[in-house]
C-alpha positions as CSV (number, residue, x, y, z in Angstrom):
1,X,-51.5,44.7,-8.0
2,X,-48.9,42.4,-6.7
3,X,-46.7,40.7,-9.2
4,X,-47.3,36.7,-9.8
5,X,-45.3,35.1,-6.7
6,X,-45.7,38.0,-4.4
7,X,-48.0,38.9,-1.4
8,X,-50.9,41.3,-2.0
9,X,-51.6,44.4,0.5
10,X,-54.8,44.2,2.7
11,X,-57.6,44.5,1.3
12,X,-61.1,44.8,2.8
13,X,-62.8,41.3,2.5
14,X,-64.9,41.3,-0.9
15,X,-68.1,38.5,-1.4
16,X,-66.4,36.2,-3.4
17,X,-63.9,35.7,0.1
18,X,-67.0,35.1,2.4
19,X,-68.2,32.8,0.1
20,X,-64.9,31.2,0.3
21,X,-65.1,31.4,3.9
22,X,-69.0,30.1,4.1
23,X,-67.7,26.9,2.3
24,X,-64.7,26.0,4.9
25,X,-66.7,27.0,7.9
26,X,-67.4,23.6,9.3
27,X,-64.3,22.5,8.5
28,X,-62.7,25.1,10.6
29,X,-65.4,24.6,13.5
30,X,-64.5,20.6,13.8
31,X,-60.5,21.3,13.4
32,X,-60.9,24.0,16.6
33,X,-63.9,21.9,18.4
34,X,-65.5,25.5,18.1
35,X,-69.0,26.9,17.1
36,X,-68.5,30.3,16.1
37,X,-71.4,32.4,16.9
38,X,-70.3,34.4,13.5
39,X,-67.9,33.4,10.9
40,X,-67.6,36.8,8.6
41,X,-64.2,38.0,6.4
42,X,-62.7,40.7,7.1
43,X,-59.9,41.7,5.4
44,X,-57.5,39.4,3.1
45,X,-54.1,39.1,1.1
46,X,-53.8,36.9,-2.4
47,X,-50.9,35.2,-3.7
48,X,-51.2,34.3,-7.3
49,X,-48.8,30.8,-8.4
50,X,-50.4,27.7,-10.0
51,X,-53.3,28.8,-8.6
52,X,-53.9,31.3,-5.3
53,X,-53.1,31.3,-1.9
54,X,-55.3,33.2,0.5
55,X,-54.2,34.6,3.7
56,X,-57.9,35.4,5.3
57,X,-58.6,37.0,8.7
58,X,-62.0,36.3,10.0
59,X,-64.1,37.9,12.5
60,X,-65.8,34.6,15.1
61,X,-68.2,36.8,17.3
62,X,-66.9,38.1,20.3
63,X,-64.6,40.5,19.8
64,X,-62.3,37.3,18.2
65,X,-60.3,36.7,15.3
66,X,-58.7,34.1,13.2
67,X,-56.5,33.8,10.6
68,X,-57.0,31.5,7.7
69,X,-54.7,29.8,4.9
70,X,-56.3,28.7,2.2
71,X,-55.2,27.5,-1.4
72,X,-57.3,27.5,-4.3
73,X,-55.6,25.4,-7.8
74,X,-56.4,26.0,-11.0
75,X,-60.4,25.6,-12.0
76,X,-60.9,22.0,-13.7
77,X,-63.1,21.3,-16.3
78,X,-65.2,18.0,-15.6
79,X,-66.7,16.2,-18.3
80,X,-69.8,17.3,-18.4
81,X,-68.2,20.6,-19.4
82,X,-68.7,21.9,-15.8
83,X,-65.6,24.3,-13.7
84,X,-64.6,22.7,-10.8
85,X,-63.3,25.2,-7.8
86,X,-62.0,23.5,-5.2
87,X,-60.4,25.2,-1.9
88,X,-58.0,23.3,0.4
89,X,-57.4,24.6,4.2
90,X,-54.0,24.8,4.7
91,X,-53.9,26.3,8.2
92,X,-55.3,28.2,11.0
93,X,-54.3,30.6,13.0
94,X,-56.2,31.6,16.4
95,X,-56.4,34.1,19.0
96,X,-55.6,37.3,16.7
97,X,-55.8,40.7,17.1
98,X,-57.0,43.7,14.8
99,X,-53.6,45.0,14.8
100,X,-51.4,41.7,14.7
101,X,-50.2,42.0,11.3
102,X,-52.1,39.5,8.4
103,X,-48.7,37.3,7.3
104,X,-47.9,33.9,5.9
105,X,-47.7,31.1,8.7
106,X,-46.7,27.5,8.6
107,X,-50.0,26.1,8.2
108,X,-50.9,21.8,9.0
109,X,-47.9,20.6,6.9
């Protein structure tokens, strides 16, 4: 396990990263002006502040890739005594390989 602040290994995408993936989808699609024929994780790194980062590499159909950056804050209690998740896109990376190596990149900001 990596240590709070630092970059995890790959890892082999896990359901609760598709998930995350399913909920940004159209987001990503109208950013690119792309319909991905498939939109399925693949493998992932976490970094764990005031909240985690995501570094996710996602497999679009046809033999393409893309790389995602995605923060996720600390859950929030609403007042009906609900958790809020919330994930924020913070960049996308296209055009990648299996190989390229999965690292940070300047995202929007």
């Amino acid at each position: 396990m990596a240590k709070l602040g630092e970059w995890s290994k790959n890892k082999p995408a896990t359901d609760e990263i598709q998930g995350i993936c399913s909920v940004l989808r159209s987001y990503v699609e109208n950013i690119t002006k792309k319909t991905y024929r498939e939109f399925r994780a693949y493998e992932y790194r976490e970094q764990i502040l005031d909240g985690k980062n995501y570094l996710i590499r996602v497999y679009v159909g046809e033999e393409a890739l893309i790389d995602l950056m995605v923060y996720e804050p600390l859950p929030q209690k609403t007042p009906g005594e609900l958790w809020l998740i919330e994930f924020d896109l913070r960049g996308i990376e296209q055009n990648q390989k299996p190989n390229d190596p999965l690292e940070p990149f300047k995202g929007f900001n």
